[in-house]
C-alpha positions in Angstrom: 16.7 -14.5 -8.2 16.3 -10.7 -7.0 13.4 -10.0 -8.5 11.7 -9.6 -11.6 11.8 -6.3 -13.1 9.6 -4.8 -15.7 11.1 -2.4 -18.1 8.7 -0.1 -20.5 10.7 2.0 -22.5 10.2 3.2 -26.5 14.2 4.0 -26.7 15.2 0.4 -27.5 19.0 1.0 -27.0 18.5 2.4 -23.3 16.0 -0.6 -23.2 18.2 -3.3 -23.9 21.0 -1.8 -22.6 19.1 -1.9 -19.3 17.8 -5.7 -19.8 21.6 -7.4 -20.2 22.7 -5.1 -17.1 20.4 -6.0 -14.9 20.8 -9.5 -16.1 24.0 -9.7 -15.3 23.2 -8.3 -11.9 20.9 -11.3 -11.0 17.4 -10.0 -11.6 14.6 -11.4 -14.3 13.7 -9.4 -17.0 10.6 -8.5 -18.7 10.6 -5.5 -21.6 8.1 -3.5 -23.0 8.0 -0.9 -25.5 4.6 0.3 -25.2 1.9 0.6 -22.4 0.0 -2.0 -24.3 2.8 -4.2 -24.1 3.4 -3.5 -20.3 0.0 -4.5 -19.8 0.0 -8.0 -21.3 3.4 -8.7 -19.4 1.8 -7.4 -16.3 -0.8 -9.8 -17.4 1.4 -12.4 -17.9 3.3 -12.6 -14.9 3.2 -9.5 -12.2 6.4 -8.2 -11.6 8.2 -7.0 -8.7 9.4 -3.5 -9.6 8.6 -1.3 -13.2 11.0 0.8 -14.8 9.0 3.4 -16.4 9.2 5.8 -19.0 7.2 8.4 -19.0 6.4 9.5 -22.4 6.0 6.5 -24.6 4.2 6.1 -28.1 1.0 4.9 -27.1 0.5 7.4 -24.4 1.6 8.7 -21.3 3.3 6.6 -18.7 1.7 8.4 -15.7 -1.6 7.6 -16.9 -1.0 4.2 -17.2 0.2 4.5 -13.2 -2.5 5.9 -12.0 -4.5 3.2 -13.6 -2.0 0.8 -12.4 -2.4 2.3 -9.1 -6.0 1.5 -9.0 -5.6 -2.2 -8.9 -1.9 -3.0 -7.9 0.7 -1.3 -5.2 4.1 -3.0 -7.6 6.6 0.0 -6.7 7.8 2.3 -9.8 10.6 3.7 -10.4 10.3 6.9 -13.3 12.7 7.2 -15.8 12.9 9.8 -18.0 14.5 12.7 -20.1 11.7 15.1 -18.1 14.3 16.7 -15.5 12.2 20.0 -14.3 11.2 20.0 -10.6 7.9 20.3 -11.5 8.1 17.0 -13.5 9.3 15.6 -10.9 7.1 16.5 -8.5 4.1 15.5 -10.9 5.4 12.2 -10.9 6.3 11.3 -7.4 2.7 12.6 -6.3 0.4 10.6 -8.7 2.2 7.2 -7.5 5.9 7.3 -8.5 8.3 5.2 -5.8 11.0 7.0 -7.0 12.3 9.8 -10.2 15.1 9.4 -12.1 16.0 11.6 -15.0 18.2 10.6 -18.1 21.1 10.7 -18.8 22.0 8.4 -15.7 24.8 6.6 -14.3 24.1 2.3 -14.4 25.3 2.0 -11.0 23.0 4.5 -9.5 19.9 2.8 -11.3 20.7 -0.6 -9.8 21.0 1.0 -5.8 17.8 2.8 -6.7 16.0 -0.5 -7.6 17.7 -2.5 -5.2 16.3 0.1 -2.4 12.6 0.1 -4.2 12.5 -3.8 -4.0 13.5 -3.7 0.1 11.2 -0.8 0.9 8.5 -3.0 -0.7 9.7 -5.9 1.1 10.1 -7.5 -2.1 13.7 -8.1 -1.8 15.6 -9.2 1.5 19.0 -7.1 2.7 21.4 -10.2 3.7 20.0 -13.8 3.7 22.6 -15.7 6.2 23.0 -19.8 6.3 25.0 -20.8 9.1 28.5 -19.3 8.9 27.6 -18.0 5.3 25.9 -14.4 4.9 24.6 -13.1 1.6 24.5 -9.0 1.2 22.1 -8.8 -1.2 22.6 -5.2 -1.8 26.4 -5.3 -2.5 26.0 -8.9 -4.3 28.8 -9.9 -1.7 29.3 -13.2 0.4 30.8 -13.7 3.4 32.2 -16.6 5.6 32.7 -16.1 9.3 32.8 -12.3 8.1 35.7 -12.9 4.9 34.5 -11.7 2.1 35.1 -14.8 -0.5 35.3 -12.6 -2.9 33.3 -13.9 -5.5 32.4 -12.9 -9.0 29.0 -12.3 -10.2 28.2 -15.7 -11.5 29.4 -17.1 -8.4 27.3 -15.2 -6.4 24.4 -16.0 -8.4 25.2 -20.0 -8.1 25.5 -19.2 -4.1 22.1 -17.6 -4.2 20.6 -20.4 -6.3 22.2 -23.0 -4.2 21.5 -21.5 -0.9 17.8 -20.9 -1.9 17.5 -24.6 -2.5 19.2 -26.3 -0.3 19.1 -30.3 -0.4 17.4 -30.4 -3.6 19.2 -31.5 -6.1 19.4 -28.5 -9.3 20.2 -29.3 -12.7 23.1 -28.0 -14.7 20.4 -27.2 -17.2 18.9 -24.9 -14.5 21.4 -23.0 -13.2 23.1 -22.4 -16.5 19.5 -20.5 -17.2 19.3 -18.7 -15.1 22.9 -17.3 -14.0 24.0 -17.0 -17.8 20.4 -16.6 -19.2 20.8 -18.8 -21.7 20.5 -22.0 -22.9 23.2 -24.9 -21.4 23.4 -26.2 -25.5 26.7 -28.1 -24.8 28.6 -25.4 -22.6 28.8 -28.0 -19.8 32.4 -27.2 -18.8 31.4 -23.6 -17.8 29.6 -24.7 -14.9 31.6 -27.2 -14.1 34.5 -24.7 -13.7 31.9 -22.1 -11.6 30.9 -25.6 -9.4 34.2 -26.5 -8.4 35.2 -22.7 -8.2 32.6 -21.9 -5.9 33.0 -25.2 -3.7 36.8 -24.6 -2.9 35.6 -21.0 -2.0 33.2 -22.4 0.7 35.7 -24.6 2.3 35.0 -24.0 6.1 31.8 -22.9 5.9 30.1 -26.2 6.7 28.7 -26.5 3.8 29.5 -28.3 0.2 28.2 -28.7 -3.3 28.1 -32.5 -4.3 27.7 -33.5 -7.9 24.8 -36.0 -8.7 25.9 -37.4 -11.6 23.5 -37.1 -14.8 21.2 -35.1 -12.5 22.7 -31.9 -11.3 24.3 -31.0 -7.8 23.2 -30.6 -4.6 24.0 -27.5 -1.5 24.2 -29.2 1.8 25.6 -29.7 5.0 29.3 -31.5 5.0 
């Protein structure tokens, strides 16, 4: 996982627009369309980064910062349709991490988290396993320093793997959480994306064994 992000936003297209992006780029997603909403997820489960809107229907989103800032240091980024200097400014100095205005390009949204999450030292750059280096920003992988070239989902397996090495991990499980869904009867799908992702770490040293009616397991050859 690279983090769970907290979205609180009133425009529910941008919302959830924004929720199946950053899906698909690996993180955990919680949404809000309120403060009062935002509160109960923060509540719920603290997250590691907030997406925030600033004017929302229940009241402003820099007061519900500041009051955030009293009690919790979770970085924010601000996202909003108020574009003058002086708005941002305002926000930046009364505990914004970072100001971006709308309309926005996706790509520049996930580098600005991304960069949120390492300055907080919430998210780590590269996580390397023998011959095998993860960039975490560029969602790449590596092997003796060859790209493998892998697609999302692949990298997310790698990740999920790599993060729990020697355990065995159900089908079940990594189904959830790299096509955020349930499994239902979609088996073949990650048995494709297993076998896939095994040739691709050939020479590495390592190797994805199927346990069968339990899962698989990442380990040393």
């Amino acid at each position: 996982m690279n983090g769970l992000i907290l979205l609180v936003e009133d425009n529910k297209q941008v919302l959830y627009g924004n929720e199946r992006m950053l899906k698909r780029h690996g993180y955990d997603v919680m949404t809000a369309l309120t403060i009062k909403d935002a509160q109960e997820c923060i509540s719920e489960k603290g997250p590691d980064a907030i997406v925030l809107d600033i004017m929302l229907p229940d009241g402003s989103g820099l007061d519900f910062m500041r009051q955030l800032r009293q009690q919790s240091d979770i970085p924010v980024l601000l996202l909003t349709g108020l574009n003058a200097s002086a708005d941002i400014v305002r926000g930046l100095s009364e505990g914004g991490d970072d100001y971006l205005t709308k309309p926005y390009d996706f790509d520049v949204l996930l580098a600005r988290i991304a960069a949120l999450l390492r300055r907080a030292g919430r998210l780590p750059e590269t996580i390397t396993k023998g011959r095998l280096k993860l960039d975490m920003v560029s969602a790449q992988a590596y092997c003796g320093g060859i790209n493998l070239l892998l697609t999302q989902k692949d990298f997310a397996l790698l990740r999920l793997f790599i993060q729990n090495e020697d355990k065995i991990v159900s089908a079940e499980y990594l189904y959830e959480k790299v096509w955020k869904s349930p499994l239902n009867q979609d088996t073949q799908a990650i048995k494709s994306a297993v076998s896939r992702l095994r040739k691709k770490l050939m020479g590495s040293g390592y190797t994805i064994f199927a346990q069968r009616g339990e899962g698989y397991v990442f380990e040393c050859e």
